[in-house]
C-alpha positions as CSV (number, residue, x, y, z in Angstrom):
1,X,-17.2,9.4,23.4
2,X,-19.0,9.1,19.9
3,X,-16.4,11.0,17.9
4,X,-16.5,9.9,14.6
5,X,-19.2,7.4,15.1
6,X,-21.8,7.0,12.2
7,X,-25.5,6.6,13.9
8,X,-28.8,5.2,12.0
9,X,-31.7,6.3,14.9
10,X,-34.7,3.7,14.4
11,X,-37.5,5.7,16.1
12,X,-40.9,3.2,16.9
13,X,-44.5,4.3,17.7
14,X,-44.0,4.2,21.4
15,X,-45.2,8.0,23.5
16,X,-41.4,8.1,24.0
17,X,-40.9,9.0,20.6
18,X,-41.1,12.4,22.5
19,X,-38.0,11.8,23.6
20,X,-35.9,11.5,20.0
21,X,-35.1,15.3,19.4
22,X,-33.3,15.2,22.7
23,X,-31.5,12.1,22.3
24,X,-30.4,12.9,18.6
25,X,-28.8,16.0,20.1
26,X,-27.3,13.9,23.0
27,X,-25.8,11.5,20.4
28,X,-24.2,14.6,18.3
29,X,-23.3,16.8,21.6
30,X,-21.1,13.4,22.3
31,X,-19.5,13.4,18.7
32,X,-22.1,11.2,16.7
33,X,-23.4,12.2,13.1
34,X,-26.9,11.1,13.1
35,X,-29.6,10.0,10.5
36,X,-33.2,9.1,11.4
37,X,-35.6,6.2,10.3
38,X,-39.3,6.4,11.6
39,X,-42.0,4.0,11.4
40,X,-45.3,4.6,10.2
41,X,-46.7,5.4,13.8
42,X,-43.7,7.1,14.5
43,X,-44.5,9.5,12.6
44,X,-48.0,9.8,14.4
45,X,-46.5,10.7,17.4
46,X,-43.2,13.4,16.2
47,X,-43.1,15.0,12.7
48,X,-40.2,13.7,10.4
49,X,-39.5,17.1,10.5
50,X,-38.2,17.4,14.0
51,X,-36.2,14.3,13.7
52,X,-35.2,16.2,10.1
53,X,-33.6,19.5,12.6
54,X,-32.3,17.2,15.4
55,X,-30.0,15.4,13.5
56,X,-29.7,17.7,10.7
57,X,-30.1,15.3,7.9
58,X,-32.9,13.4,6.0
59,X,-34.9,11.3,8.0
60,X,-35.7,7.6,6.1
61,X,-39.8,7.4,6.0
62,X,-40.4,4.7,3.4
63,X,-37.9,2.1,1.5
64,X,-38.0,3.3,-1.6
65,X,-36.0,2.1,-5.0
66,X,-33.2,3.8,-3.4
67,X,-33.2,1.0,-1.0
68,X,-32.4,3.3,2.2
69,X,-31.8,0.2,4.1
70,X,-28.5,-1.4,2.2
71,X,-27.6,2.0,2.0
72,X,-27.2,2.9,5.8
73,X,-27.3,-0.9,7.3
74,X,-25.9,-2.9,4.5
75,X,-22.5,-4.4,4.0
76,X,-19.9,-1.2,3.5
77,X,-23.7,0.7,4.8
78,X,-23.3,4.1,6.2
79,X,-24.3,3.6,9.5
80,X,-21.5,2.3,12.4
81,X,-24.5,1.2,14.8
82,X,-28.1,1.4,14.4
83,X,-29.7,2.3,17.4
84,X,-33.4,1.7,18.0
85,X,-35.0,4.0,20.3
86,X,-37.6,4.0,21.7
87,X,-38.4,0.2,20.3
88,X,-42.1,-0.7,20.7
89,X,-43.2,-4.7,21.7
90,X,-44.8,-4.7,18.1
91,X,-40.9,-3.9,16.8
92,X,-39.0,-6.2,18.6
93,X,-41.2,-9.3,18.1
94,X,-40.7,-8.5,14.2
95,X,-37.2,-8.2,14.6
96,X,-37.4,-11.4,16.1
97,X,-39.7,-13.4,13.6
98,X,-37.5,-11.3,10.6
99,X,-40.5,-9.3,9.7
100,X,-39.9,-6.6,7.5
101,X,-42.6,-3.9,7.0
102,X,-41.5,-0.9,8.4
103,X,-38.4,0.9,7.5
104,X,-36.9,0.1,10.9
105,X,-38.0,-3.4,11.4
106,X,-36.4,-3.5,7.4
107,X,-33.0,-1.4,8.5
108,X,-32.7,-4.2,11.1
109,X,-33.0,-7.3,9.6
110,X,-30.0,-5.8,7.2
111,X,-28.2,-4.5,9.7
112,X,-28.5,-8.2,11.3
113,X,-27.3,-9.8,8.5
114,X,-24.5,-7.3,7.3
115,X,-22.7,-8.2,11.6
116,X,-23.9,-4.3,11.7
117,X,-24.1,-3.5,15.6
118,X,-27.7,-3.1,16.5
119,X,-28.6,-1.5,20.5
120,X,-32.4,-1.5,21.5
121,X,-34.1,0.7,23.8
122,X,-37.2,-0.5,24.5
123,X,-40.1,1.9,26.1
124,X,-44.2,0.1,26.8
125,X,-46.1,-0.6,29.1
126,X,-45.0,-2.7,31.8
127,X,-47.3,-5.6,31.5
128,X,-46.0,-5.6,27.7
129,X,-42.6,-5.8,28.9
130,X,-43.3,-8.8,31.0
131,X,-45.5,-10.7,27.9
132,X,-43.5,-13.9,27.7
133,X,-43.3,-13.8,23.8
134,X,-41.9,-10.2,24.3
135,X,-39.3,-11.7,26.8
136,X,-38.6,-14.2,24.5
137,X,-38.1,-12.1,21.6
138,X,-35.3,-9.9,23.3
139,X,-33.8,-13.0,24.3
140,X,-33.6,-14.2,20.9
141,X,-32.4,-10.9,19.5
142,X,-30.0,-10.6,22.2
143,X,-28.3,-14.0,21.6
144,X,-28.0,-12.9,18.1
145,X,-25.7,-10.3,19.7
146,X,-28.4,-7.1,20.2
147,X,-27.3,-5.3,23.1
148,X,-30.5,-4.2,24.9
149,X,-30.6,-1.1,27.2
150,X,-32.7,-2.1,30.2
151,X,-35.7,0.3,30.6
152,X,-36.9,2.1,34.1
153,X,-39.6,0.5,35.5
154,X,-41.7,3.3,37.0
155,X,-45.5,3.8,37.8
156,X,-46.2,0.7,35.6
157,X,-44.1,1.7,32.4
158,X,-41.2,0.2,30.9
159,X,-39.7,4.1,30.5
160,X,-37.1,4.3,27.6
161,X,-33.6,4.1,29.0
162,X,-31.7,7.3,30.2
163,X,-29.9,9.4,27.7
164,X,-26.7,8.3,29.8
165,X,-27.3,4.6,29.6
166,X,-28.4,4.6,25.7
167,X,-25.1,7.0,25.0
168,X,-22.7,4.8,26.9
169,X,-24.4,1.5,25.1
170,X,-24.4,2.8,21.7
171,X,-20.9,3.9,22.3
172,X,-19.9,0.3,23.8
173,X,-21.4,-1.8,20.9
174,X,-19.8,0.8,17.9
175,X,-16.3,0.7,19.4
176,X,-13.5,-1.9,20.0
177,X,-13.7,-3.7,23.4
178,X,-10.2,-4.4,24.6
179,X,-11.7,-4.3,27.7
180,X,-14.5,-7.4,27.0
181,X,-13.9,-10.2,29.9
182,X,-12.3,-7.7,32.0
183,X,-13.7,-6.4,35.9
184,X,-12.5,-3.1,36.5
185,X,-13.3,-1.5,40.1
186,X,-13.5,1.9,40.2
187,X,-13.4,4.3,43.6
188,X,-14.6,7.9,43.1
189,X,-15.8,11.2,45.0
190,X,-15.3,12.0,48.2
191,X,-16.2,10.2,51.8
192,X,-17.8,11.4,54.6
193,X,-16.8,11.1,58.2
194,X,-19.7,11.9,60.4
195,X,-19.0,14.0,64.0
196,X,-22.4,14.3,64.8
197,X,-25.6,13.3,63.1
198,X,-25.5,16.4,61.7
199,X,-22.1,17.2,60.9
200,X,-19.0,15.7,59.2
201,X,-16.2,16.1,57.6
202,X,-15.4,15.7,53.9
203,X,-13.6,17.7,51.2
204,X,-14.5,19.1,48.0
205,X,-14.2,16.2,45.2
206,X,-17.3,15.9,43.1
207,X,-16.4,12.5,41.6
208,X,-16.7,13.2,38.2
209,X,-13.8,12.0,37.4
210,X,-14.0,8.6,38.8
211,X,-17.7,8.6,36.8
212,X,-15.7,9.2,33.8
213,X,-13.2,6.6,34.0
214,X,-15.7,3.8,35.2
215,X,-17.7,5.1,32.0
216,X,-14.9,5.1,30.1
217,X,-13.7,1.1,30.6
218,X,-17.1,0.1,30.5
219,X,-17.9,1.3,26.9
220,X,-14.3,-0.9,26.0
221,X,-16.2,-3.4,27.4
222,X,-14.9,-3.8,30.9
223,X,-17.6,-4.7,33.9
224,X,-17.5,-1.9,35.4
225,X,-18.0,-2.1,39.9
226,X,-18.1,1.4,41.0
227,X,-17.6,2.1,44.8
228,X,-18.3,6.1,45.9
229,X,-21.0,8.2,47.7
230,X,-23.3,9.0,44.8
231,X,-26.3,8.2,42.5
232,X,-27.0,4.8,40.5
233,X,-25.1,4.8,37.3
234,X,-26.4,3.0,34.1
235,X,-22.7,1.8,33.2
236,X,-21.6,0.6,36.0
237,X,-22.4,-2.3,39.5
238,X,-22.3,0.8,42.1
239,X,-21.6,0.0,45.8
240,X,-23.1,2.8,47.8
241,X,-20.8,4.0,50.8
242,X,-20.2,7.1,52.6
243,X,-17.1,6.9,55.0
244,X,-13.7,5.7,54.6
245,X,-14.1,2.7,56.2
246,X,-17.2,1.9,54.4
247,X,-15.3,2.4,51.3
248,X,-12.3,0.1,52.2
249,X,-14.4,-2.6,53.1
250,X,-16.8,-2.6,49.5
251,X,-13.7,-2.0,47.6
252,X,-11.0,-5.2,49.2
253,X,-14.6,-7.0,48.7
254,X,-14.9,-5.9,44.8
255,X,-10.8,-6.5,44.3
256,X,-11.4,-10.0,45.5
257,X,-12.6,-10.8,41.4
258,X,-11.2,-8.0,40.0
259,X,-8.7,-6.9,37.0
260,X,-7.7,-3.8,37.8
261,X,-8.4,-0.7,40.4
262,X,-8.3,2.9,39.9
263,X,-8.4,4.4,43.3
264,X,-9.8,7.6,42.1
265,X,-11.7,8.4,44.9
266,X,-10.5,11.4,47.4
267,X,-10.6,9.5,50.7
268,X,-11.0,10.9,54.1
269,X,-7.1,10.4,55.9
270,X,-8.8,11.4,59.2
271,X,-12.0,10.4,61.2
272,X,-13.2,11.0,64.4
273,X,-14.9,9.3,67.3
274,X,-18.9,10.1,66.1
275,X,-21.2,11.9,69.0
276,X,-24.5,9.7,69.4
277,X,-26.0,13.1,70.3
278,X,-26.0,16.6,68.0
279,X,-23.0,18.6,69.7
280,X,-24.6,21.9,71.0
281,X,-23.2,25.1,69.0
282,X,-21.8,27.9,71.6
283,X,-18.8,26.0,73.4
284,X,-15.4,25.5,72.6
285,X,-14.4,22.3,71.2
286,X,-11.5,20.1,70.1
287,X,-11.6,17.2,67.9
288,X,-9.5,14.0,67.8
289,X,-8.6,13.1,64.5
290,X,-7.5,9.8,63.7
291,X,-6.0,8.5,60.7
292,X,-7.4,6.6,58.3
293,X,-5.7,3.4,56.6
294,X,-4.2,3.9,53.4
295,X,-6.6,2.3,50.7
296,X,-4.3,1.6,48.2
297,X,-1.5,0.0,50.7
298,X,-4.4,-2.2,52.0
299,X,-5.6,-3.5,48.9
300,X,-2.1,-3.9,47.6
301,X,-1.5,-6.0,51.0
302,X,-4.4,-8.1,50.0
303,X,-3.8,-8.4,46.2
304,X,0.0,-8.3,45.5
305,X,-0.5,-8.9,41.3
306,X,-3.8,-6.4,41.1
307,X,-2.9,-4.0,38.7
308,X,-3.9,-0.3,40.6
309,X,-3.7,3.1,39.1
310,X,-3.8,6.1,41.4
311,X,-4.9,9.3,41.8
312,X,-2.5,12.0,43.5
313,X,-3.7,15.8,44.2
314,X,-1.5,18.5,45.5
315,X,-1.9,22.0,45.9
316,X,1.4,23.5,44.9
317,X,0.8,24.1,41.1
318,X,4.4,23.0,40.3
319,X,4.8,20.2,38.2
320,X,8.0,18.8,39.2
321,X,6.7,18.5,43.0
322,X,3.2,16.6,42.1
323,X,5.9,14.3,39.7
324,X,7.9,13.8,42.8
325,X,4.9,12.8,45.3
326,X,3.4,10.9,42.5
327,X,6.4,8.6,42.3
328,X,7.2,8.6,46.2
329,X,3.4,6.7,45.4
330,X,4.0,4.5,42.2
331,X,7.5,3.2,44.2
332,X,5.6,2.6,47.5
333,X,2.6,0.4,46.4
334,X,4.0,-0.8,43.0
335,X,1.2,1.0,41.0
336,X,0.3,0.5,36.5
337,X,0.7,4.3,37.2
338,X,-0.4,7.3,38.4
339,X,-2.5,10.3,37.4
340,X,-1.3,14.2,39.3
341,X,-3.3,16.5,39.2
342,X,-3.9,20.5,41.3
343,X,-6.8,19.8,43.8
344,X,-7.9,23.3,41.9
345,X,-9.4,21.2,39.2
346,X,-12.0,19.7,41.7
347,X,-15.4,19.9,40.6
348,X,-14.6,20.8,37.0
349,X,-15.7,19.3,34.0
350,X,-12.0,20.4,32.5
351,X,-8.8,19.4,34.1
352,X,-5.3,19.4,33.8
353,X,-3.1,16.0,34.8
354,X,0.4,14.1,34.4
355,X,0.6,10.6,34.0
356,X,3.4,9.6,35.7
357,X,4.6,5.9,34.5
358,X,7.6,4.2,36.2
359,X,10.0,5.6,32.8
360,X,8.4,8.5,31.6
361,X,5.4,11.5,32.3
362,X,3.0,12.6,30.0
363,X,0.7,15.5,30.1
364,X,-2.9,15.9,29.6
365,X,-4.9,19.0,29.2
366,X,-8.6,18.5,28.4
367,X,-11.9,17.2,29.4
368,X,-12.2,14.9,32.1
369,X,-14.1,12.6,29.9
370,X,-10.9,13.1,27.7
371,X,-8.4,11.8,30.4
372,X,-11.0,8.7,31.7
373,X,-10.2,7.6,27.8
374,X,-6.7,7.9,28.1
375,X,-6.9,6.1,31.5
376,X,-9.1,3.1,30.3
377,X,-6.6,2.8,27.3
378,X,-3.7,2.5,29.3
379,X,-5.6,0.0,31.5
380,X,-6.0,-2.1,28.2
381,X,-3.0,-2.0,27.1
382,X,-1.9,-3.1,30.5
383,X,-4.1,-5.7,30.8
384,X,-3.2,-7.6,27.2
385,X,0.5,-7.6,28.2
């Protein structure tokens, strides 16, 4: 996700300066190379030298002669995105007001003025947070085009942002955004169809590949609406549902504003009629299944013009049958294109696919993340012609 990407780490005198070593490993883990700045009080709080062996570089602890600032921030600077993180109240109100007496607040005010991309995590208190200078002064920096990660607010803290959520920003603001304007639904995972109110039936998909590709267009820039049976995401509006029907519903609802869909999601083709009562264990028993509606035929019903890439999962391990049933889908539903994979790549973080376009198929072996960046891409390229 950060392959390549050159990033200047601000750290601030906030307790979630704590925090930095794991980040910094976070950012290089995701392809980064990484240099430090710290404040003053920074340094009160973590030793240069940790910062020093997380991002295995120098770490910036005074503007010197050497003016450190041009030389990461500047115009032609070093540095493709300087991050601040954790940024203190203090910090951001000098950013604000152009006041430069710490190298970060310093680092900034260049970075500003060389159209550097600057992304601010801030971590205080949460009556800080809600000062109305201090909500002013992020409004002011964000109109100058600082993208802010929102903090958590728990037990009366802003808490710095979510290794996730600062990744995925700092990745947003240092890349291209062919993507920008765009509302991209995502499905992903799998549903759940309940027999009982303790059992159900479901299937194995773990949804990390829907994660991925929502992740994926929203760092081009894409609003991202994510529609599956799993956690909050930081990159992404996420519709919470858990059966098939649920999930029809909250996705023809998203695709009523949307760009594009990538049904990604492994949807339940059967249900059953649910017991209001456990079923007792110890008899013999037979189960009605009913099909389910086809998502993709009844968004495509609704939405004739909706650009919709899908997801298509056999079991045979041979290429030229998942090509086959891939197509058999592109034809039926007029689909961008579609992505074939073995269902024995469920639940891995590695995977195996063809993309099967109306004229051609091309083959991907790699990361999931990997293939969500091909997807996105083709999406964009879809999208501007």
């Amino acid at each position: 996700m950060l392959e390549g990407v050159n990033v200047a780490l601000g750290v601030t005198g906030s307790i979630a300066a704590v925090k930095t070593v794991e980040l910094a490993h976070e950012l290089r883990r995701r392809g980064a190379t990484v240099r430090g700045v710290m404040t003053g009080s920074a340094q009160g709080i973590i030793h240069p030298w940790a910062v020093e062996f997380a991002t295995d570089n120098d770490v910036v602890t005074e503007i010197t002669g050497s003016v450190e600032h041009v030389d990461l921030c500047g115009y032609d600077g070093w540095a493709d995105v300087f991050l601040i993180a954790p940024a203190t109240a203090n910090t951001v109100g000098k950013i604000a007001g152009a006041v430069d007496d710490t190298p970060v607040t310093t680092c900034a005010t260049t970075a500003l003025g060389a159209d550097t991309p600057v992304v601010i995590a801030p971590a205080m208190h949460e009556p800080m947070y809600d000062h109305p200078g201090v909500l002013d002064a992020i409004d002011t920096v964000s109109e100058w085009g600082v993208d802010f990660v929102d903090p958590r607010i728990e037990e009366g803290k802003a808490k710095i942002a979510s290794e996730e959520a600062i990744v995925c920003d700092v990745a947003r603001a240092a890349g291209e955004r062919p993507l920008s304007g765009e509302h991209v639904v995502v499905t992903s995972g799998a549903t759940t169809e309940s027999i009982d109110p303790v059992r159900v039936l479901t299937n194995r998909s773990s949804g990390k590949m829907g994660r991925a590709v929502a992740a994926a267009c929203y760092v081009r820039g894409a609003d991202v609406t994510l529609v599956h049976d799993g956690p909050n995401v930081p990159y992404a509006d996420v519709q919470a549902v858990e059966s098939a029907e649920e999930m029809f519903t909250a996705t023809q609802e998203a695709c009523v504003e949307a760009d594009a869909l990538v049904s990604a999601a492994a949807i339940s083709d059967y249900t059953v009629e649910t017991s209001d009562e456990k079923i007792r264990s110890g008899q013999e028993l037979t189960l009605a299944l009913e099909s389910t509606p086809k998502l993709i035929d009844e968004v495509r019903a609704a939405n004739p013009d909706l650009p919709i890439v899908g997801f298509k999962t056999e079991t045979s391990g041979e290429d030229d049958q998942m090509i086959a049933k891939a197509r058999e889908m592109l034809d039926r539903t007029g689909l961008a294109f579609v992505v074939a994979n073995d269902a024995s790549v469920m639940g891995n973080d590695e995977t195996r696919a063809l993309l099967v376009h109306a004229g051609d198929v091309a083959q991907f072996s790699g990361s999931k993340q990997s293939l969500a960046a091909e997807v996105a891409a083709s999406i964009g390229a879809l999208l501007a012609d």
